[in-house]
Phi, psi and omega in degrees: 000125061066125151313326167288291155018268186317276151014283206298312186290343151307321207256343175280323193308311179325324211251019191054077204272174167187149184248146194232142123253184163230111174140151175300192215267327214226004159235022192226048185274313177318321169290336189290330167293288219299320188283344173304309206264335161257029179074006209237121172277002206264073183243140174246154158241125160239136198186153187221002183175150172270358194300144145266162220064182214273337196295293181329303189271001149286330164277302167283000174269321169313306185310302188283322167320296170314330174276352169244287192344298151324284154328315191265307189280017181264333175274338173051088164241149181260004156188130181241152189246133192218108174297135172246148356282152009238162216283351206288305173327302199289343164297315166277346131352288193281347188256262209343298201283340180316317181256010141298302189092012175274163173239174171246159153232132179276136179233088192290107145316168192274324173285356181273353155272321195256348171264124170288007195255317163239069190238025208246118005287134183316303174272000173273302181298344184278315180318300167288002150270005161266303191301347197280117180307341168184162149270077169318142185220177176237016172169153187315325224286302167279021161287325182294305182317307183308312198292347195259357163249000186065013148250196208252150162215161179248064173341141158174097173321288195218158172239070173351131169199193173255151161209139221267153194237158151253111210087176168263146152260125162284125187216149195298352221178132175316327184237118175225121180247147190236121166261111174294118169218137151262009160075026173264165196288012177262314188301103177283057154342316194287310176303325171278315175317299146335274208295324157304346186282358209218338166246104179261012195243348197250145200232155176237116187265096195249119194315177143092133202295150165275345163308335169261014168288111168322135183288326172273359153289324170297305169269022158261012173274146185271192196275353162259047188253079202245122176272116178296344179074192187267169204216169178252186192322271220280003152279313161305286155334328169267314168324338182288315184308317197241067138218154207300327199213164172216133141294093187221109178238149163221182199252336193260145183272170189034039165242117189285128193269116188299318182312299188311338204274347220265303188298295205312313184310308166273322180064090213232134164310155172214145193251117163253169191273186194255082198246162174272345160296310208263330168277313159334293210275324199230077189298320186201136196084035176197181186218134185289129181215158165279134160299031153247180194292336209256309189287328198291319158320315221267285217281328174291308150319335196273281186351304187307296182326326206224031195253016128316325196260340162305314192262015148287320189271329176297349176264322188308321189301291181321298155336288193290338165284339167297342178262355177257335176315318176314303173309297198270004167306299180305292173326309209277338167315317168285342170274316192280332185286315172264008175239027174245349168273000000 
């Protein structure tokens, strides 16, 4: 442990923190880093089912209220870090503390800004990010938004980290690209599917349970298309290890791709879509693309050509994100600290 380390995990331990995610253990990896990373072991997931929709939320959410209500007044923390979405946490978050006397930090995932659903009612959500000792956000654009409702935001990109692997994974081909997917509407599947149809030399691994696959994506791959289904940590994680790139595109702007942070993070090339957040954060060692079949082709080939020097740069990064992680550990300790006096 890091002299900064120390610091940071001394000066939290003080106020007894404890991290709430809703949701499982696998729709909660930043948070599970961040928490990690900050020292606080006092991590929940509550949660009753993976199901999605309103028939699904209606059931669970009544459920997960009682279970952190429940949960928070057995532990009595004096500051909790609460992941959004969804938003609804952070609404039993904030009743807690009132009648606590605790304080909060929201840690606003990217979908808690581009889904209008949780952000509705508007001014109830703008209230609790005022009342919130700060708002983690993943780039200025929604650093503005906060600031522009008059609460604190916290910019942090991404959270450098180790992550433990089991085994070997065996994979087919001198070249294996890992596509981080969860089979959301964000993704152009189709378009990486096209574009493997046309590098047969090249194998494609693609996460993510298959049950949330449309059935003609599925039976449209080509044979070097392999979907792995879902997999746990140390499964995951070692697939990653052992393939040259990792792939994570998307369709929506201001959105931080977890995969790519996950391959910097290993330190593995990455191919991204071409968004201006993500040509910032992944400034070198990585290859930029159009969500189509044509960019995605043209950027795997680049990759390929030059990919000594992409995974040169990609150790270089991972360093320099790391001294920066270093920075900002410290910063937000000190924004919960002084806003704590």
């Amino acid at each position: 442990m890091t002299e900064c380390d120390g610091r940071v995990v001394a000066a939290l331990a003080q106020m007894h923190p404890l991290f709430l995610v809703w949701g499982s253990p696998y729709r909660g990896p930043r948070s599970l880093v961040l928490a990690r990373e900050l020292g606080i072991s006092d991590l929940h997931y509550v949660y009753c089912t993976s199901r999605q929709g309103l028939l699904s939320a209606l059931f669970k959410y009544p459920y997960q209220a009682i279970r952190t209500v429940w949960l928070l007044l057995r532990k009595r923390p004096g500051l909790v870090f609460v992941q959004s979405p969804p938003s609804l946490a952070v609404i039993v978050v904030y009743l807690y503390c009132r009648l606590a006397g605790a304080r909060y930090v929201v840690d606003a995932h990217s979908a808690a800004f581009l889904y209008a659903a949780w952000r509705r009612p508007e001014f109830l959500y703008r209230h609790l990010a005022r009342k919130a000792l700060a708002t983690i956000v993943t780039n200025e654009h929604f650093q503005s938004v906060i600031r522009h409702w008059g609460a604190r935001a916290f910019v942090l990109r991404d959270i450098p980290t180790v992550f433990s692997t089991q085994g070997q994974y065996s994979l087919n081909s001198r070249f294996n690209i890992v596509v981080v997917s969860s089979f959301s509407q964000d993704e152009p599947l189709a378009d990486i599917l096209s574009a493997a149809s046309q590098l047969p030399q090249v194998h494609f691994y693609i996460s993510g349970d298959k049950q949330s696959a449309p059935r003609e994506l599925l039976d449209s791959a080509p044979p070097n298309v392999h979907f792995t289904g879902f997999l746990p940590n140390d499964r995951y994680y070692a697939l990653l290890s052992a393939a040259q790139a990792i792939m994570s595109l998307t369709t929506r702007d201001n959105t931080m791709q977890r995969g790519a942070c996950e391959a910097l993070s290993i330190g593995k090339p990455v191919i991204v879509s071409d968004w201006p957040l993500l040509r910032d954060y992944f400034s070198s060692g990585a290859v930029h693309v159009q969500n189509t079949e044509t960019g995605i082709l043209d950027g795997v080939l680049t990759l390929k050509r030059q990919y000594d020097r992409y995974l040169a740069e990609i150790t270089q990064l991972r360093a320099s994100r790391h001294r920066e992680w270093q920075e900002k550990k410290l910063a937000l300790t000190r924004l919960i600290e002084s806003t704590t006096l």
